[in-house]
N, C-alpha and C positions, 0 to 999 in steps of 0.2 A: 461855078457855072450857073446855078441859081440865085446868087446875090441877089440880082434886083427884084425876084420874087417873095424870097423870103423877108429884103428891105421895104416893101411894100404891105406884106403880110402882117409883120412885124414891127409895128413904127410906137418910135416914144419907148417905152419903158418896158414893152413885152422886144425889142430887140435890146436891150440893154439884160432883161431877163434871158433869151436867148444868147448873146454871147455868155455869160456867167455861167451858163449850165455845161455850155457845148465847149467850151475854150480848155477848160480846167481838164477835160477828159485824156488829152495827150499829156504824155508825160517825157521829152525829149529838147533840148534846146533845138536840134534841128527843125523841131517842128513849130516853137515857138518863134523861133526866123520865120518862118513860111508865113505862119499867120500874121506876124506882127508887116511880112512885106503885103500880104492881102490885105489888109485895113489899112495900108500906109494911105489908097485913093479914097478908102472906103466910108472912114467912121463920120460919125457924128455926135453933135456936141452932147447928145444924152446918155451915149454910152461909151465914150473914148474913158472916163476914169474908170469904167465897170473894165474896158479893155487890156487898160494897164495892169491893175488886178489880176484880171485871170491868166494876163501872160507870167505876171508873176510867182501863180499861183503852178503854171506849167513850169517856170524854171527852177523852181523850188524840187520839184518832186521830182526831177529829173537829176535833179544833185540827188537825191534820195537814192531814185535808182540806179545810180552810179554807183554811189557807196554802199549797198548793197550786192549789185553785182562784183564788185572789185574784194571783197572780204573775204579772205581764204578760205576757211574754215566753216561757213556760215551753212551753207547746205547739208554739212553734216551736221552742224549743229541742230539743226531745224529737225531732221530726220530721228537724233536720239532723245529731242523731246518729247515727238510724238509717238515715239516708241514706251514713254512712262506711263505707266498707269494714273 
């Protein structure tokens, strides 16, 4: 909804610095779709490879938390560790 203020605010290498920070912070392929369809009109040519990255860097962590969620065991496990001294 702010795009073109924050693209005006943010030009050259502080929005290239801007997506890097903000992109990586989701962690969901669905939401890596979303973004990657919002910069589909958007990018520019100073920060389309910082974009690639960070969506890369969302789909990564998203296998992460998948294979985390999906591990049977893992909750208890996590609970009798910090149960040790």
């Amino acid at each position: 909804e702010n795009w073109e203020r924050i693209s005006r605010t943010f030009s050259g290498s502080l929005a290239a610095n801007f997506v890097k920070n903000i992109v990586p912070l989701f962690t969901s392929n669905e939401k890596a779709a979303e973004i990657s369809k919002f910069f589909a009109t958007r990018t520019k040519p100073g920060f389309e490879r910082t974009l690639k990255q960070s969506l890369e860097t969302v789909r990564i962590s998203a296998r992460w938390a998948e294979g985390i969620r999906s591990e049977p065991g893992l909750s208890q496990t996590v609970r009798e560790l910090l149960a040790k001294p």
